[in-house]
Biotite code that builds the C-alpha atoms (Angstrom):
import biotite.structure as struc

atoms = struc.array([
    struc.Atom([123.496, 82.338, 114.878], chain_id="A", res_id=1, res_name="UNK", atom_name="CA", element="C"),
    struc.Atom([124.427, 81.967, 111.072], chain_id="A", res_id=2, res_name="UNK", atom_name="CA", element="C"),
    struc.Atom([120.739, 81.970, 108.991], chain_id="A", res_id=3, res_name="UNK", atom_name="CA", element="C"),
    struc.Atom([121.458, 79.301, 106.130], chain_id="A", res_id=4, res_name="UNK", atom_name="CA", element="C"),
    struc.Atom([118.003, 80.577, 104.117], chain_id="A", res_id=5, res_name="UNK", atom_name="CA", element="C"),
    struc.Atom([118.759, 84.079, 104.304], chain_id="A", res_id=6, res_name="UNK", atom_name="CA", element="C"),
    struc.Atom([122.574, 82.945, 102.844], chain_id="A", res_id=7, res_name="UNK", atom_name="CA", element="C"),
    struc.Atom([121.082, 80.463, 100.349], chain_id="A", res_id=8, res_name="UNK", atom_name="CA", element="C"),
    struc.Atom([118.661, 83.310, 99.398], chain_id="A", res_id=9, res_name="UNK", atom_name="CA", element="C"),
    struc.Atom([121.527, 85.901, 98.807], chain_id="A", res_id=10, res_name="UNK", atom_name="CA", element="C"),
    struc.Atom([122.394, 83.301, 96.644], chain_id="A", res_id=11, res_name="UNK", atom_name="CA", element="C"),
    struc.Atom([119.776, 82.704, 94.690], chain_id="A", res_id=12, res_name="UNK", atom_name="CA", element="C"),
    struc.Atom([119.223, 86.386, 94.190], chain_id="A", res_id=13, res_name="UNK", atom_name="CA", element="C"),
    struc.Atom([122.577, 86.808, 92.587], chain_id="A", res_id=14, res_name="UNK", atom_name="CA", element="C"),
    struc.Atom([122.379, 84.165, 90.512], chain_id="A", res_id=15, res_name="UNK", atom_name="CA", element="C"),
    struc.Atom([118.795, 85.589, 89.128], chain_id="A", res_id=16, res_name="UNK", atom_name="CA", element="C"),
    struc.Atom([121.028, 88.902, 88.705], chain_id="A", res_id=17, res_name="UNK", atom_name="CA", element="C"),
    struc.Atom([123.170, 87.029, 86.701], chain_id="A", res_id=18, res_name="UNK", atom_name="CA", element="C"),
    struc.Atom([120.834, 85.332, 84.043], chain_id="A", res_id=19, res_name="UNK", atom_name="CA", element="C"),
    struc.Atom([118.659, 88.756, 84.446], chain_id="A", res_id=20, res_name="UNK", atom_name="CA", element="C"),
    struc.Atom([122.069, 90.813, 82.627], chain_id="A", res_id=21, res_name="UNK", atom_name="CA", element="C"),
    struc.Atom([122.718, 87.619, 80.744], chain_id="A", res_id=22, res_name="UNK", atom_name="CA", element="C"),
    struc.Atom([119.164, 88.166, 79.111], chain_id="A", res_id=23, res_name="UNK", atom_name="CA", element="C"),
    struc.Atom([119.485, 91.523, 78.646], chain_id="A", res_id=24, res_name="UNK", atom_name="CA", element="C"),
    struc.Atom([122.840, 91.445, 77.282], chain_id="A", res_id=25, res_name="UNK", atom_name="CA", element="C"),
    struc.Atom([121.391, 88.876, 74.440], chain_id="A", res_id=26, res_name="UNK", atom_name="CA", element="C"),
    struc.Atom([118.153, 91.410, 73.822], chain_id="A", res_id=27, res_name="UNK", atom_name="CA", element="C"),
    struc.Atom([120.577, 94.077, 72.483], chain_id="A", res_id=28, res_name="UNK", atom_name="CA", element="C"),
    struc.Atom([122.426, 91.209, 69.702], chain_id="A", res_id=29, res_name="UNK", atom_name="CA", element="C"),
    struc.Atom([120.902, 91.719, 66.255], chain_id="A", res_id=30, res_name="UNK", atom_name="CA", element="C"),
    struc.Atom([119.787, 88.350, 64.807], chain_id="A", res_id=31, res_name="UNK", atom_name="CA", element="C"),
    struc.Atom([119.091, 89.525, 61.332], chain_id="A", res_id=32, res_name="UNK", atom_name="CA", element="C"),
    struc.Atom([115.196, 90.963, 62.524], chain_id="A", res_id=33, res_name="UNK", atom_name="CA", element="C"),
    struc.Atom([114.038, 94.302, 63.432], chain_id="A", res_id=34, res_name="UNK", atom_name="CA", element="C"),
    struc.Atom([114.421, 94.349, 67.119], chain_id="A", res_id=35, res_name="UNK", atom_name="CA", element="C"),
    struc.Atom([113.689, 98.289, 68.936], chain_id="A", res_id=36, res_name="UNK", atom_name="CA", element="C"),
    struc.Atom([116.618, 97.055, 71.855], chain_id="A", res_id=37, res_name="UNK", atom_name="CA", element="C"),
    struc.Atom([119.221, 97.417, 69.641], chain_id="A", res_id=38, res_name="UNK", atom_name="CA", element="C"),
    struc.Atom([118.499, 100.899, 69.823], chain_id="A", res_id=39, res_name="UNK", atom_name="CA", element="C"),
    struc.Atom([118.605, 100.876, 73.759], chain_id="A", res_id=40, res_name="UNK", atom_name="CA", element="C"),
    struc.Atom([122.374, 102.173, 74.683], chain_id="A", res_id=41, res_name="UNK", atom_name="CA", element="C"),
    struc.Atom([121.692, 105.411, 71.895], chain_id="A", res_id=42, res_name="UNK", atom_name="CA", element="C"),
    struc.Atom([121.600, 108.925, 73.682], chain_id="A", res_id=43, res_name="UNK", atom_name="CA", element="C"),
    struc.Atom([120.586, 111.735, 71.852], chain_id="A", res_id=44, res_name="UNK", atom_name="CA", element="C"),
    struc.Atom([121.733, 115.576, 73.006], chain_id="A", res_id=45, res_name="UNK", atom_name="CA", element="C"),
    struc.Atom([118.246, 117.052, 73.561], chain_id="A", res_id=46, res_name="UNK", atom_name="CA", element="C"),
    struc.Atom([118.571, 120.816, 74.590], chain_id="A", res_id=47, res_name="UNK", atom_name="CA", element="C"),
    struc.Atom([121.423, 120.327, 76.339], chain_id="A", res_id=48, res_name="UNK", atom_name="CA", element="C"),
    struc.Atom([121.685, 117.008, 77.790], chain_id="A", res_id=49, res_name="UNK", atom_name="CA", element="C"),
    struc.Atom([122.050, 113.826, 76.461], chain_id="A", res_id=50, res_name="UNK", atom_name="CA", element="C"),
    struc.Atom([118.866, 111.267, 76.783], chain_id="A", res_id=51, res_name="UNK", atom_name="CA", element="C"),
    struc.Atom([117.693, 108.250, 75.508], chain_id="A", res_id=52, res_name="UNK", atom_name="CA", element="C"),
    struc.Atom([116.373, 107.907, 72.120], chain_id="A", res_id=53, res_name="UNK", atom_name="CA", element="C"),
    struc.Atom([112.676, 106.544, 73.120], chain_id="A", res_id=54, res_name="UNK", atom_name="CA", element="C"),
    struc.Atom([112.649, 109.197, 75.432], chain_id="A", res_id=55, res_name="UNK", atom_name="CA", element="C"),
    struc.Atom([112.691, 111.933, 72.288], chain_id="A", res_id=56, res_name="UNK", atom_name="CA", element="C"),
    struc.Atom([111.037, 109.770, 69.865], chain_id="A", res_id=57, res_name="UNK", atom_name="CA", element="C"),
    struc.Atom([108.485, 106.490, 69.256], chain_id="A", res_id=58, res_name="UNK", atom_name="CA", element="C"),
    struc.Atom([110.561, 103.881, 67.790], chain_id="A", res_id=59, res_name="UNK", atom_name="CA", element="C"),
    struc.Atom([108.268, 100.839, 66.176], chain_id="A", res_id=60, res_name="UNK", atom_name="CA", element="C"),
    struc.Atom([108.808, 97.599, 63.633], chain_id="A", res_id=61, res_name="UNK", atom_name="CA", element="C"),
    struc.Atom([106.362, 97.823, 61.026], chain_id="A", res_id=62, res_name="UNK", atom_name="CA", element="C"),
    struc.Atom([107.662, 94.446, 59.490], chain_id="A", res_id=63, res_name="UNK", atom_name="CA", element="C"),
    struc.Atom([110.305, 92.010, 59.770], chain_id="A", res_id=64, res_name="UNK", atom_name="CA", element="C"),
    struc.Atom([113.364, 94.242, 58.411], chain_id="A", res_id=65, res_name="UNK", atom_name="CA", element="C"),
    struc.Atom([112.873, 97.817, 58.750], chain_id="A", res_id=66, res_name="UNK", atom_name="CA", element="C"),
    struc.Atom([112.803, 100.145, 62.730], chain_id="A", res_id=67, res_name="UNK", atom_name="CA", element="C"),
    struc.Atom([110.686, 103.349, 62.222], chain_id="A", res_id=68, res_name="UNK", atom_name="CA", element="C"),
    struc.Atom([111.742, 106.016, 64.424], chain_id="A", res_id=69, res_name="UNK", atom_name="CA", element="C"),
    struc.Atom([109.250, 109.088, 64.448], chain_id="A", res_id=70, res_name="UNK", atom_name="CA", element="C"),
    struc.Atom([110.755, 111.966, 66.349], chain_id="A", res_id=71, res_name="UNK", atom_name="CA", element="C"),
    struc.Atom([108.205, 114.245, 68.133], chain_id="A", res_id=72, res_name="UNK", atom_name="CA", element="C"),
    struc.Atom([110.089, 117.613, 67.703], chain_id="A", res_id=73, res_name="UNK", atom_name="CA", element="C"),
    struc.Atom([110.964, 118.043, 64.145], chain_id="A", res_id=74, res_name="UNK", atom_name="CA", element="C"),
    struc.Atom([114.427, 119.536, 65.369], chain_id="A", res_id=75, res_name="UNK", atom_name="CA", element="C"),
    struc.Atom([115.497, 116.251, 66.202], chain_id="A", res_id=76, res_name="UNK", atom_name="CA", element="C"),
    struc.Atom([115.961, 114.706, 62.791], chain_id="A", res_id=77, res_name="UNK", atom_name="CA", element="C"),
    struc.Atom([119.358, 114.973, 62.217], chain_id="A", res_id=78, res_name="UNK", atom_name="CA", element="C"),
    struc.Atom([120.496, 114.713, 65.836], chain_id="A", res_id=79, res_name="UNK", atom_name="CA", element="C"),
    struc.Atom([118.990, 111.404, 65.575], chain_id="A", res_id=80, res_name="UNK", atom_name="CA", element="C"),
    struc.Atom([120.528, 110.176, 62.551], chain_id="A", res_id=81, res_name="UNK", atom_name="CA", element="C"),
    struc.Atom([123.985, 111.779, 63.609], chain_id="A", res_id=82, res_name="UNK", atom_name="CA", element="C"),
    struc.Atom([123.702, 109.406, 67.157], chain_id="A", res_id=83, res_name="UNK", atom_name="CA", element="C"),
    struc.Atom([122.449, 106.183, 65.469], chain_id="A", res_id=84, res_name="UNK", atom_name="CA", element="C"),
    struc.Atom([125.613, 107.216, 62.678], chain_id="A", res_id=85, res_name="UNK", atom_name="CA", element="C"),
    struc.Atom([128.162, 107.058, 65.481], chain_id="A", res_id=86, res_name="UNK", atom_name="CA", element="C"),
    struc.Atom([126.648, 103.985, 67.335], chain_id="A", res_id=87, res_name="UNK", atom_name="CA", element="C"),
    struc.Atom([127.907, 100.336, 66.976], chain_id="A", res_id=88, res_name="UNK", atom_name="CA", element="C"),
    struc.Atom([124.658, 99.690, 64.958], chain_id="A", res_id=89, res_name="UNK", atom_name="CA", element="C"),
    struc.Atom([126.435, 100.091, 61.697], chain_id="A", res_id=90, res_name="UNK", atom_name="CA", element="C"),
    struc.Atom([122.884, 100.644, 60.266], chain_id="A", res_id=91, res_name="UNK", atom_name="CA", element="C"),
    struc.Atom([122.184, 103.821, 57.975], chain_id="A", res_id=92, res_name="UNK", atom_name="CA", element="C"),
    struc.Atom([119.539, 105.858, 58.953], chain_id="A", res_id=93, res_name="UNK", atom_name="CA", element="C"),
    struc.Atom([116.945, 106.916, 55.869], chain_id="A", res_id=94, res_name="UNK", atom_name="CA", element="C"),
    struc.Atom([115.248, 109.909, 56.098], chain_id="A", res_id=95, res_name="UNK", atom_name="CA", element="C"),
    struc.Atom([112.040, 110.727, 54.515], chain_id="A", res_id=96, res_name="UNK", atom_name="CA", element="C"),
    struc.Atom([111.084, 113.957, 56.728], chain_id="A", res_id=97, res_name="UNK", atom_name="CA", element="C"),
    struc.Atom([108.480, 112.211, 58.720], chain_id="A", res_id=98, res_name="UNK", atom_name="CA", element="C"),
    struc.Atom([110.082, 108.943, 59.518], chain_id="A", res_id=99, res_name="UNK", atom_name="CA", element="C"),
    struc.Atom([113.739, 107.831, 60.045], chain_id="A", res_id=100, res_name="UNK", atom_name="CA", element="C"),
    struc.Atom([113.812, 104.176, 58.786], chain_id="A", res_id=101, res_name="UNK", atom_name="CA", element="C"),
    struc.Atom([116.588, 101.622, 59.771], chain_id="A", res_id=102, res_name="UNK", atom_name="CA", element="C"),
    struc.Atom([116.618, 99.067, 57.306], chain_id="A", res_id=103, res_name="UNK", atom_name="CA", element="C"),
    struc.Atom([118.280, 95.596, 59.040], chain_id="A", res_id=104, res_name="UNK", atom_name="CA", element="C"),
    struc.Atom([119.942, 94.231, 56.490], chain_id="A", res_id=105, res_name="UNK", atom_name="CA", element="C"),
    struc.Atom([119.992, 89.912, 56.411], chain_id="A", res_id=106, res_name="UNK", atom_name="CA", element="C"),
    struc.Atom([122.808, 88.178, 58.216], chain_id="A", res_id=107, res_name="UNK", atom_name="CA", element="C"),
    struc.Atom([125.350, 86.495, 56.089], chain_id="A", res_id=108, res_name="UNK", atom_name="CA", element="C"),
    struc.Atom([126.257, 83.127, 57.446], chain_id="A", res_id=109, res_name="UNK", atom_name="CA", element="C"),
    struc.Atom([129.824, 84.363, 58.492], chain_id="A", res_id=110, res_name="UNK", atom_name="CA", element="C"),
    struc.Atom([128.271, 86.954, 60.635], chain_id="A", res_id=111, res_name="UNK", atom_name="CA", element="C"),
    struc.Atom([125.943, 84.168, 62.036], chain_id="A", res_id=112, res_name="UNK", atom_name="CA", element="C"),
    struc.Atom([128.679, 82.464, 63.733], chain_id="A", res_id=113, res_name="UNK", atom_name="CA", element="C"),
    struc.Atom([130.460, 85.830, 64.513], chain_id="A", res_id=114, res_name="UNK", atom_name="CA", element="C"),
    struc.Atom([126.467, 86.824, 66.815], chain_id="A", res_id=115, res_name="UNK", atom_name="CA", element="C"),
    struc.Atom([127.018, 83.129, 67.896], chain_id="A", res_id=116, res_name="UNK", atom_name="CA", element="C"),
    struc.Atom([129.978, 83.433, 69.435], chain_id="A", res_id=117, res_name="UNK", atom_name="CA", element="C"),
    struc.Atom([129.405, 86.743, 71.248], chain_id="A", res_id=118, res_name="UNK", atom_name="CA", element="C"),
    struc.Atom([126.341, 85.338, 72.764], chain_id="A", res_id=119, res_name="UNK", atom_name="CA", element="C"),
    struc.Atom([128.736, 82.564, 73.779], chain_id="A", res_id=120, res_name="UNK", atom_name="CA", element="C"),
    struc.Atom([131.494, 84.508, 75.437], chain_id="A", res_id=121, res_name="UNK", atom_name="CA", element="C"),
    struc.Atom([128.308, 86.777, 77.359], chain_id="A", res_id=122, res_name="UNK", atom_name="CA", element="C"),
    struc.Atom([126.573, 83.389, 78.475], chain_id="A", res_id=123, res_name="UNK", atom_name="CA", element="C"),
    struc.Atom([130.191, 81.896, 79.651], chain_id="A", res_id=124, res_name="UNK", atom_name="CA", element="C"),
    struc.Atom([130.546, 85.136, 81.749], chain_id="A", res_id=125, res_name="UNK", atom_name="CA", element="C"),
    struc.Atom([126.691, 84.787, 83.217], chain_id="A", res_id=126, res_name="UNK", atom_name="CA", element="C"),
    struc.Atom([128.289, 80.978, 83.944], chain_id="A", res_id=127, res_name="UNK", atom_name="CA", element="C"),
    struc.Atom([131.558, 82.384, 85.655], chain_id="A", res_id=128, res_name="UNK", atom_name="CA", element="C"),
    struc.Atom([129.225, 84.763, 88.191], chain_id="A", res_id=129, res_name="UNK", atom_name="CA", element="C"),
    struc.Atom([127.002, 81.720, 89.038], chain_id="A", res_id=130, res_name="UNK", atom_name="CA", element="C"),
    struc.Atom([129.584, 79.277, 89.526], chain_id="A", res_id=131, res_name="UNK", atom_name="CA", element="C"),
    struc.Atom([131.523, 82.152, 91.891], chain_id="A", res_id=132, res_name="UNK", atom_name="CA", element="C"),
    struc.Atom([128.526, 82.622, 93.416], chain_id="A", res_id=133, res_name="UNK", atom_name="CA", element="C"),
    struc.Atom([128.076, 79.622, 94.560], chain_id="A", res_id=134, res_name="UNK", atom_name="CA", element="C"),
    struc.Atom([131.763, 79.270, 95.541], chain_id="A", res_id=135, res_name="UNK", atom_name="CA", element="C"),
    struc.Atom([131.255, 82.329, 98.236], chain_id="A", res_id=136, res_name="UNK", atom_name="CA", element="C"),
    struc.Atom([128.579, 80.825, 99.584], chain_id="A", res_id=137, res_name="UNK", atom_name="CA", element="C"),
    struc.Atom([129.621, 77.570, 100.016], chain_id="A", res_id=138, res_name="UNK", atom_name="CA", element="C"),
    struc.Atom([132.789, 79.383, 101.483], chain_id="A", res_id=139, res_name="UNK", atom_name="CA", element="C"),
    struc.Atom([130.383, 81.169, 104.030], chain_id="A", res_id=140, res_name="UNK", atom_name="CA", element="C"),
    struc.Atom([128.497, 77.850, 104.576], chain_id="A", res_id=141, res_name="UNK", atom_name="CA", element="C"),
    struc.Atom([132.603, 75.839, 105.858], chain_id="A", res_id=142, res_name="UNK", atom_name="CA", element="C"),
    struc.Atom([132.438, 79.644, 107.853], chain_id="A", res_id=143, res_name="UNK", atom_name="CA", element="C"),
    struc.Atom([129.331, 79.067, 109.701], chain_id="A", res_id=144, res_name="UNK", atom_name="CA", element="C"),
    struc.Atom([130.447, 75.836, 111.089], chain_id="A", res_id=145, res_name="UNK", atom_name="CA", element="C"),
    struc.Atom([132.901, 77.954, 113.205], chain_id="A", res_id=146, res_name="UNK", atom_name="CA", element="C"),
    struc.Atom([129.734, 79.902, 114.625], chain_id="A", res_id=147, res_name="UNK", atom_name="CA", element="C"),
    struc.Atom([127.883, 76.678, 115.832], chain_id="A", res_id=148, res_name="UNK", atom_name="CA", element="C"),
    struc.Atom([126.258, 75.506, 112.573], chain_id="A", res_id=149, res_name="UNK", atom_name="CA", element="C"),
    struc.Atom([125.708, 71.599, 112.282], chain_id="A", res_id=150, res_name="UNK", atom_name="CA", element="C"),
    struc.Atom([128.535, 70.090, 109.999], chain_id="A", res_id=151, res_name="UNK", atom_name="CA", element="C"),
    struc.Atom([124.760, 67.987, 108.408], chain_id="A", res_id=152, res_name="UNK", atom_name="CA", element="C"),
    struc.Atom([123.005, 71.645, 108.016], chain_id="A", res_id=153, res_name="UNK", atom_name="CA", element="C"),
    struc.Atom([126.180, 73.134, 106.296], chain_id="A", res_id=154, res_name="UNK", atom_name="CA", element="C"),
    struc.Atom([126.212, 69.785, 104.288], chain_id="A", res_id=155, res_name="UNK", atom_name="CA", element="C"),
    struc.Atom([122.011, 70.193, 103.887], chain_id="A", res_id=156, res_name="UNK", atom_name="CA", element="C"),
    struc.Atom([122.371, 73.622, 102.666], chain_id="A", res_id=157, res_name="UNK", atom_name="CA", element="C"),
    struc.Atom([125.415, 72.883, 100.503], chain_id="A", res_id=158, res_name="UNK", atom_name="CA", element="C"),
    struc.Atom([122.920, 70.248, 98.758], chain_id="A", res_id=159, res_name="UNK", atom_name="CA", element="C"),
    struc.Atom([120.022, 72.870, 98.572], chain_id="A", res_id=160, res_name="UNK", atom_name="CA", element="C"),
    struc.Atom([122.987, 75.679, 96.849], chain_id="A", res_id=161, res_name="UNK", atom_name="CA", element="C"),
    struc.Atom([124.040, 73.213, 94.390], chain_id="A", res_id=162, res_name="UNK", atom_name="CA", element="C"),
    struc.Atom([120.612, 72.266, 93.442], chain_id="A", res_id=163, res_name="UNK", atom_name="CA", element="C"),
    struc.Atom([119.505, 76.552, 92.983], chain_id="A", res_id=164, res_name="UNK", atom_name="CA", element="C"),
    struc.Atom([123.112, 76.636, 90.587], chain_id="A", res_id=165, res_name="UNK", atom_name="CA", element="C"),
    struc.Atom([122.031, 74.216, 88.401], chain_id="A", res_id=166, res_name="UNK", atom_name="CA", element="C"),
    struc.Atom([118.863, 75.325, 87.938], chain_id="A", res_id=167, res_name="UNK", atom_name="CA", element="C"),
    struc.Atom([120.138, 78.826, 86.879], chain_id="A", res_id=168, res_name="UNK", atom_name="CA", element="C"),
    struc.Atom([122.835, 77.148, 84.760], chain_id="A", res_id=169, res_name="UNK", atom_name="CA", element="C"),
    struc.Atom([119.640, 75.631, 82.846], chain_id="A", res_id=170, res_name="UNK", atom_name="CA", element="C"),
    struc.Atom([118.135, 78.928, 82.164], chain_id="A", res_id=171, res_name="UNK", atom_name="CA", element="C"),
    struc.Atom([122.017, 80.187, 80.749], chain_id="A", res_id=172, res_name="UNK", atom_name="CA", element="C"),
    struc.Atom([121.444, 77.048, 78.366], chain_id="A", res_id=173, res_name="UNK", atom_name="CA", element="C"),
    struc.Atom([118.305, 77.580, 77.349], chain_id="A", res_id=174, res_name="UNK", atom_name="CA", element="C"),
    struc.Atom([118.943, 81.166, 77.075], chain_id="A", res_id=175, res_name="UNK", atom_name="CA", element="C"),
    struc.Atom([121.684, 80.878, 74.664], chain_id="A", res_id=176, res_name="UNK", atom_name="CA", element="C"),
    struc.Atom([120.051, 78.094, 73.149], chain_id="A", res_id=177, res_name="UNK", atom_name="CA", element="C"),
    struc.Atom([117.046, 80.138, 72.199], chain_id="A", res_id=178, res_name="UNK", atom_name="CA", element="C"),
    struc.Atom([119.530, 82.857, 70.496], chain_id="A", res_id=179, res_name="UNK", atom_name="CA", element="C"),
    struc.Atom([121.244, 80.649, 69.233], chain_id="A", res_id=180, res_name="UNK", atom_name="CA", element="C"),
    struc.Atom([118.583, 79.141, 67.290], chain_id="A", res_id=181, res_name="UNK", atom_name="CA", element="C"),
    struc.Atom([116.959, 82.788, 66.798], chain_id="A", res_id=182, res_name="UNK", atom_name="CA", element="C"),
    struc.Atom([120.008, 83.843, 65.268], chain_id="A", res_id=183, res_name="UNK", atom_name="CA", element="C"),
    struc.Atom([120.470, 81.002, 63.260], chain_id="A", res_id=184, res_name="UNK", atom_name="CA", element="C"),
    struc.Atom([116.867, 80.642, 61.396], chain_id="A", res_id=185, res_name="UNK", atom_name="CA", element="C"),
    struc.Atom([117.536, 82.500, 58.000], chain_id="A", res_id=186, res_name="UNK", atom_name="CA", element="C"),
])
């Protein structure tokens, strides 16, 4: 017998995957603050193998504009500033000997709208894996009426799927929304 919660569950947890990456994804966008994700996708070659940069180093905001980065083994320094060099951060590294410091310079208003439309195109692509989502399960929902389900449960549970999609479509709006407004603020 077909289990319509444990389908509309399967569901729900993709969708929740979906907005989860979404979110992430809009973490690692610079909106003119000091933000330690941006940071995140940075490996560093550490005797021999190539780890994350808060794994070789504490990485803080003292204010608004500026990412400290404070190695712990002194060898590190320009390792450090060599992998934040050839990152997409397109941020130069100062070094003072004790601190590397990653000044975030302010947005201009072009490259406002340029952040704005990236976090678009991500939050259309968190939209495209909700709305297939619920397409394959609505798809397994018409299946299950071969295996005995109810044509009214299918139609119950098709209700209850469309219902858990737009409440994750909400969250991708008020996601973006909240970046959008984030990025925005000068």
């Amino acid at each position: 017998m077909f289990d319509v919660k444990q389908c509309l569950s399967n569901c729900e947890e993709k969708m929740e995957m979906a907005v989860m990456y979404l979110e992430d994804e809009l973490s690692h966008v610079r909106a003119g603050k000091a933000n330690v994700h941006i940071l995140d996708n940075i490996r560093v070659n550490s005797y021999g193998s190539m780890v994350p940069l808060n794994n070789v180093s504490a990485i803080t905001t003292p204010d608004a504009r500026t990412i400290a980065i404070k190695p712990w083994d002194k060898s590190m320094f320009k390792l450090i500033e060599k992998a934040i060099m050839d990152s997409e951060v397109g941020i130069t590294p100062e070094n003072n000997g004790e601190i590397i410091r990653l000044s975030i310079p302010p947005l201009t208003g072009e490259r406002r709208q340029q952040l704005t439309k990236q976090c678009g195109k991500s939050g259309e692509t968190a939209r495209i894996s909700v709305r297939n989502v619920r397409r394959d399960g609505i798809d397994k929902l018409k299946k299950a009426i071969k295996e005995g389900l109810s044509e009214d449960n299918e139609k119950d549970a098709e209700a209850e799927l469309q219902k858990i999609h737009d409440k994750f479509m909400k969250r991708i709006d008020a996601a973006l929304a909240n970046k959008e407004k984030e990025i925005m603020t000068v």
